[in-house]
VOSE-699304 format. One line per 10 residues: their letters; for each residue x, y, z of C-alpha. Coordinates in nm, 2 decimals, m for minus. Last residue first. Example, Ala and Ser with C-alpha at 12.3 -4.5 7.8 and 13.67 -1.06 7.14 Angstrom:
! residues 2
SA> 1.37:m0.11:0.71; 1.23:m0.45:0.78
END
This chain:
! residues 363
XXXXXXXXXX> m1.74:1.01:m2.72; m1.93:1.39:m2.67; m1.94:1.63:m2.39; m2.20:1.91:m2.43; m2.32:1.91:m2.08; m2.03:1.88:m1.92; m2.10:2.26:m1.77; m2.39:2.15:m1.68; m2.27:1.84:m1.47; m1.97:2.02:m1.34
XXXXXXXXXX> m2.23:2.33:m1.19; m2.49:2.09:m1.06; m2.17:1.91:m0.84; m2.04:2.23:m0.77; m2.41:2.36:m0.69; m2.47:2.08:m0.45; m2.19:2.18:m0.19; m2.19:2.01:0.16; m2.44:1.71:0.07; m2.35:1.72:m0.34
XXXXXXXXXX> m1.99:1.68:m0.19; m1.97:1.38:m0.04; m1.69:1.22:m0.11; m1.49:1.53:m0.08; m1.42:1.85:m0.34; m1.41:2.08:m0.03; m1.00:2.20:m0.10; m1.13:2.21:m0.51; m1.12:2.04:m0.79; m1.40:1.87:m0.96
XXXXXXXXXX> m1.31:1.61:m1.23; m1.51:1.57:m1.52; m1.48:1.24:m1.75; m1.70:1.28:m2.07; m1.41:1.34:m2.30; m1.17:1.14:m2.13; m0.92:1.09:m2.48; m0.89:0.72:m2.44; m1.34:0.69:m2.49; m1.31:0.32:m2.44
XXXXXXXXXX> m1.65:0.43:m2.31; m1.66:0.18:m1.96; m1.31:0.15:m1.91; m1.22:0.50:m2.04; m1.44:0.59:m1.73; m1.29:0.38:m1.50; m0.97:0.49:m1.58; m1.08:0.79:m1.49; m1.23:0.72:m1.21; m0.88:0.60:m1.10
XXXXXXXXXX> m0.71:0.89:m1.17; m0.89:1.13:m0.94; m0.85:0.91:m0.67; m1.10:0.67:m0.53; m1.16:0.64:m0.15; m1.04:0.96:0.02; m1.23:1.18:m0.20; m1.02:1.52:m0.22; m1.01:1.57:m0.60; m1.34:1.47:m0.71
XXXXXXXXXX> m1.46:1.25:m0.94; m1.78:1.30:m1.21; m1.83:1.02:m1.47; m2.04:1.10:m1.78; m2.20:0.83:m1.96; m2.37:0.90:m2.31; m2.64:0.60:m2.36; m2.71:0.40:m2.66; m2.32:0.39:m2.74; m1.97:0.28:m2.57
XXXXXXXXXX> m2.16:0.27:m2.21; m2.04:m0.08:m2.14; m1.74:m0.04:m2.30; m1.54:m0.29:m2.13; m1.74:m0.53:m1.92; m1.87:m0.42:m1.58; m1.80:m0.68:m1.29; m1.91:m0.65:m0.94; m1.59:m0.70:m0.68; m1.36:m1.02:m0.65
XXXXXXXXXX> m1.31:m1.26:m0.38; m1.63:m1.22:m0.23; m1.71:m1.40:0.10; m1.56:m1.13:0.32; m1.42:m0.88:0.08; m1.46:m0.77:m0.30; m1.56:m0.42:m0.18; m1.91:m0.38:m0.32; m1.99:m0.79:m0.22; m1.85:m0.72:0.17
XXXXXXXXXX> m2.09:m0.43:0.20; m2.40:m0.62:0.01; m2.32:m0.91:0.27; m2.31:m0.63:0.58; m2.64:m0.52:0.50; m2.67:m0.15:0.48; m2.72:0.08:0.78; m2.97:0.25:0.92; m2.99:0.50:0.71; m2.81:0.85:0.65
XXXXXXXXXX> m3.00:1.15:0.51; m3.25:1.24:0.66; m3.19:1.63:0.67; m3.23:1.62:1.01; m2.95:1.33:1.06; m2.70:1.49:0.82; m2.77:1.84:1.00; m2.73:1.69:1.36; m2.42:1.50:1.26; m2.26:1.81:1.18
XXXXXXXXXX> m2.24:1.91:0.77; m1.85:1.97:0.65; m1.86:2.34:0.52; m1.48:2.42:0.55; m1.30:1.98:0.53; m1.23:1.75:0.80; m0.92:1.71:0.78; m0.68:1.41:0.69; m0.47:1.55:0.43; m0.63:1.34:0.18
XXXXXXXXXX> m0.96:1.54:0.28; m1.23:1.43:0.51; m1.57:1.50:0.44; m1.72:1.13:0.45; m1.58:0.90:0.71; m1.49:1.12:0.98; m1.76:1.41:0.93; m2.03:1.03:0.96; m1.88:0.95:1.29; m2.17:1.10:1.49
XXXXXXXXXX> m2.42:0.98:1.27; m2.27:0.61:1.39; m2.18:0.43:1.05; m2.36:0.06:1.01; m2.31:m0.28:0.81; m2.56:m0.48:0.88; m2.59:m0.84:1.06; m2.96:m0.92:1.07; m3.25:m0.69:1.03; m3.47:m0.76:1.36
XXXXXXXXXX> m3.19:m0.86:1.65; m2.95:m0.62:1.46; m2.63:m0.76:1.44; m2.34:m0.54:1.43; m2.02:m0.49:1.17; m1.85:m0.17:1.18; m1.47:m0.30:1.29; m1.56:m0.53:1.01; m1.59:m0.32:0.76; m1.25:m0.15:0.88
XXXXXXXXXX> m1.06:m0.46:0.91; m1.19:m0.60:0.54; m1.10:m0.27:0.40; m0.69:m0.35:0.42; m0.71:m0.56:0.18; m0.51:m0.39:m0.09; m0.69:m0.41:m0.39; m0.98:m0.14:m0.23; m0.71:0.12:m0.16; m0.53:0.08:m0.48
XXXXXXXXXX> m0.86:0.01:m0.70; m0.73:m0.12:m1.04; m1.08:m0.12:m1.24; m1.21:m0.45:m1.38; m1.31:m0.57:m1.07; m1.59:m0.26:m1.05; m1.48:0.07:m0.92; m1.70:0.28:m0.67; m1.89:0.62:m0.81; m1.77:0.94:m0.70
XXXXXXXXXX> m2.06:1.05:m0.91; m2.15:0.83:m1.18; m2.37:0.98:m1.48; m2.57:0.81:m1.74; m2.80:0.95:m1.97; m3.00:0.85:m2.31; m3.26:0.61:m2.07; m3.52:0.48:m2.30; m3.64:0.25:m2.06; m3.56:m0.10:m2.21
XXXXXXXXXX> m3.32:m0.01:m2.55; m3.13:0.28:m2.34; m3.08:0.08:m2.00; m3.00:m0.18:m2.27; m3.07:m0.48:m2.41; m2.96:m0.83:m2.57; m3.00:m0.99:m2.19; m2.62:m0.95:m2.09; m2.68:m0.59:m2.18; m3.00:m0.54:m1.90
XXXXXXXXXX> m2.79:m0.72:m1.67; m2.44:m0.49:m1.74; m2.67:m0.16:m1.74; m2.83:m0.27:m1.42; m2.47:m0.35:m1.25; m2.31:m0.02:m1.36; m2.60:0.16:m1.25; m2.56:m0.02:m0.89; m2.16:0.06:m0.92; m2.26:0.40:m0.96
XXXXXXXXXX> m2.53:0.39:m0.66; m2.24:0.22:m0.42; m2.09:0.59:m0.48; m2.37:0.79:m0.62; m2.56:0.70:m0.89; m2.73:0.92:m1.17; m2.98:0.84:m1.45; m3.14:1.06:m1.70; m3.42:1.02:m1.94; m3.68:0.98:m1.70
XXXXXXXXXX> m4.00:0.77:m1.78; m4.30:0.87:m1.59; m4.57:0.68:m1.82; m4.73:0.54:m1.50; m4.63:0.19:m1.63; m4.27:0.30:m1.69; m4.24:0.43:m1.28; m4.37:0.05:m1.22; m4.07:m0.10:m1.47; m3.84:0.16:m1.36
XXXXXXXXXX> m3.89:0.04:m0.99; m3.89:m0.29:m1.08; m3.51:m0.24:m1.28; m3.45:m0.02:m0.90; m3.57:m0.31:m0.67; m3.35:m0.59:m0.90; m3.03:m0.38:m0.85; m3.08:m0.40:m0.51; m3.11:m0.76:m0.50; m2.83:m0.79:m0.68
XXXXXXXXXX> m2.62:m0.60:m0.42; m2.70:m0.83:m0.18; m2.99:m0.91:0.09; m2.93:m1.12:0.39; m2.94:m0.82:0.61; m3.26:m0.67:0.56; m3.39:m1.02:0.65; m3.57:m1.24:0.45; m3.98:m1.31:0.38; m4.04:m0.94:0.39
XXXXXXXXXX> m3.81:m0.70:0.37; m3.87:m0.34:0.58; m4.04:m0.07:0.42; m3.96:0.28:0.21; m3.99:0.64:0.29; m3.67:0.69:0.43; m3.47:0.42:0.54; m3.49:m0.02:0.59; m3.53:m0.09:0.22; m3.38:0.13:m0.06
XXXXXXXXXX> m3.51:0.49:m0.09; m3.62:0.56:m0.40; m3.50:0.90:m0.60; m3.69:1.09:m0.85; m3.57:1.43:m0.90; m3.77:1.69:m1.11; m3.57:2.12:m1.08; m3.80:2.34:m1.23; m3.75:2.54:m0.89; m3.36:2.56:m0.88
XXXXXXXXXX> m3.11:2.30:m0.92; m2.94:2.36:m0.59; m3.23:2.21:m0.42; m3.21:1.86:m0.65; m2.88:1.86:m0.57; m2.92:1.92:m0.18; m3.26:1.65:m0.20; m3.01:1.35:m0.33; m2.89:1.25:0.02; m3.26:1.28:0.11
XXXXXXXXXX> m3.31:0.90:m0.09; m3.07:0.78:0.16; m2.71:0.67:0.28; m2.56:0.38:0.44; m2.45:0.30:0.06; m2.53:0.55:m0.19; m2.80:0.71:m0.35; m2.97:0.63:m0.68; m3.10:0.95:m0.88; m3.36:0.93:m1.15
XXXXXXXXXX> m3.34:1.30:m1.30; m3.65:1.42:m1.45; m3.66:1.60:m1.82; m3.85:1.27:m1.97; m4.08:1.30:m1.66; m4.24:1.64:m1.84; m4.46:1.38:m2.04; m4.61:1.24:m1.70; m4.77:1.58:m1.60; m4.68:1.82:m1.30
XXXXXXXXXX> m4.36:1.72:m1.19; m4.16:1.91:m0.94; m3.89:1.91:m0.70; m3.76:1.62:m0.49; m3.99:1.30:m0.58; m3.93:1.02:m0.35; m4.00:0.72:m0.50; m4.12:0.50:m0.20; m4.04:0.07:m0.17; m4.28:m0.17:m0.04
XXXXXXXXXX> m4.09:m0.47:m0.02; m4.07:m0.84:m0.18; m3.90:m1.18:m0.11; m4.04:m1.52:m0.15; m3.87:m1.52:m0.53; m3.62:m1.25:m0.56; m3.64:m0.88:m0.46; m4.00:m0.85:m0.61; m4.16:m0.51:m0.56; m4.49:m0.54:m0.33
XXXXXXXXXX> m4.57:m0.20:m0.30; m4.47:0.08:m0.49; m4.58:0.39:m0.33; m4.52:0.70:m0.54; m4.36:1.04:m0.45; m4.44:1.35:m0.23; m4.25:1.40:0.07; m4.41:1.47:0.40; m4.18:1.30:0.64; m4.37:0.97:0.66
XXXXXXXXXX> m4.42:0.96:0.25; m4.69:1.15:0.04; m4.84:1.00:m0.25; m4.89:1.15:m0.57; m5.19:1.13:m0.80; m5.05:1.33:m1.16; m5.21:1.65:m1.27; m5.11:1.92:m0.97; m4.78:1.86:m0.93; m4.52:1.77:m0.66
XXXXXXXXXX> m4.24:1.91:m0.42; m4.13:1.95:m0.03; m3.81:2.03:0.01; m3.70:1.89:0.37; m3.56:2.13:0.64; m3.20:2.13:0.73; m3.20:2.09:1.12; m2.89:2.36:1.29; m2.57:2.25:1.44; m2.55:1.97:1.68
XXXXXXXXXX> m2.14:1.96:1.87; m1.91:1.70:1.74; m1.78:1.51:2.08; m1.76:1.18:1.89; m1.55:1.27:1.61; m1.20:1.18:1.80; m1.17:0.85:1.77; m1.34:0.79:1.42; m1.10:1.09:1.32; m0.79:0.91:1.36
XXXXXXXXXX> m0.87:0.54:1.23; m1.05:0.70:0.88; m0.70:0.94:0.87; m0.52:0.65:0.93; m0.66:0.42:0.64; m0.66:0.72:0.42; m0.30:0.77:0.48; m0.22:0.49:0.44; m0.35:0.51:0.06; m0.13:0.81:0.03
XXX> 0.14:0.60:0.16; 0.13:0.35:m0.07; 0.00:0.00:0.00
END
């Protein structure tokens, strides 16, 4: 391991031991959006969206899972201008509600919260924490499938962190099959932000090892969900707006802003933890096949300069991966002394402003 990657490691062992004492700022409120001409439904904290009930995680399994709807929508045929936004691990659908803030009042983002957060239920007929990764990627195909049937069809689709490698993954099914995120839902866009490598992708800090320590450091069992993977609110400034020189960066949120904006969860299930990183009982990470995104639907990938777990150079060899595009067309790096993980929670508009201002990219 180099030393910037030890770094990292010590950086995430500092601050976990000295975050604890971080003193509450002030409650972000939610957004509260919708329309007048399509039926929405409202979630526990008052957010407009739709209900989807029953989705199919894998035969015997199934949970009722929320599309939260950040901004507005007032007729189906606007939906091809929405944003459909998967968040990241430990977080939820909320994490998305900065971005969709900072993109003004005609701003449409869908997001669903994945089981056990937000808006959405609890598994039924398994534990929360014997699902994977694939089941995840099975709730959002379903939830395009449902979202299709209501003639919202978005034309864009954005994951963050564990949500790029969950785009990645639905992409890869939907090609394996003879289609296409573009062929099935007529999706034309596809952008990772600080997205995780697949097995294709040299990883320095994920190739090394040294996460199987740290995930497990965070394992617990949960008497109702099983054994999960969880981050105490308290350590979240630790973990997700630190900078490679190991501080915690100007405009880092406090755990009481993350927690009243709703964004963290629970946790995730350990398994689908393990399977992201290529630990535990996975002896590889998900696989994406060399220009995945080569035509049908323009991918961008956004990195930033100060994430602690992929390096600016490694999303872009992910990118060129996934175009074969050697000239990084489409890649856009975000620079910056705040440019963290986490960014669209601390500062949306640099993430709205390197997405519009890529907006003419071409491979």
């Amino acid at each position: 391991m180099d030393p910037a990657e030890r770094c990292v490691l010590a950086a995430l062992v500092a601050l976990v031991a000295g975050c604890a004492d971080i003193s509450p700022d002030s409650d972000i409120e939610a957004r509260k959006g919708g329309g007048s001409g399509i039926d929405f439904d409202v979630g526990a904290d008052g957010t407009p969206g739709f209900l989807l009930e029953d989705i199919q995680l894998r035969p015997g399994v199934t949970v009722d899972l929320f599309v939260n709807l950040y901004g507005t929508l007032d007729k189906p045929s606007k939906s091809k201008d929405c944003h459909f936004a998967v968040h990241g691990g430990v977080f939820a659908a909320a994490s998305w509600r900065p971005y969709a803030d900072a993109l003004g009042e005609d701003a449409c983002v869908l997001v669903t919260d994945m089981p056990v957060r937000g808006n959405s239920g609890v598994p039924q007929g398994a534990l929360f924490g014997d699902l994977d990764l694939f089941d995840y990627v099975t709730a959002i195909e379903e939830v395009l499938e449902r979202l299709d049937d209501r003639k919202i069809r978005p034309r864009t689709i954005l994951g963050h962190s564990m949500g790029g490698t969950l785009v990645m993954m639905l992409q890869q099914r939907l090609v394996d099959e003879g289609s296409s995120l573009r062929k099935r839902f007529g999706i034309r866009e596809a952008i990772l932000v600080a997205s995780d490598l697949p097995a294709e992708v040299p990883w320095a800090l994920g190739d090394s090892g040294d996460l199987s320590g740290l995930l497990q450091a965070f394992a617990v069992t949960e008497p109702a969900y099983g054994e999960l993977f969880e981050i105490p609110v308290s350590l979240w400034p630790a973990f997700y707006f630190t900078n490679r020189d190991n501080d915690v960066v100007p405009g880092a949120l406090t755990p009481a802003e993350i927690e009243a904006g709703g964004f963290n969860a629970l946790g995730e299930p350990l398994r689908a933890i393990h399977q992201l990183n290529g630990t535990g009982p996975f002896t590889s990470r998900p696989s994406a096949e060399a220009e995945l995104f080569e035509k049908g639907t323009r991918l961008r990938a956004i990195a930033y300069e100060e994430d602690i777990y992929v390096q600016l150079a490694e999303s872009e060899t992910l990118y060129e991966h996934l175009t074969g595009d050697s000239k990084s067309r489409c890649f856009v790096p975000v620079y910056g002394p705040d440019a963290v993980h986490v960014l669209q929670f601390s500062n949306p508009q640099a993430l709205v402003d390197a997405i519009e201002d890529s907006e003419h990219c071409h491979y």
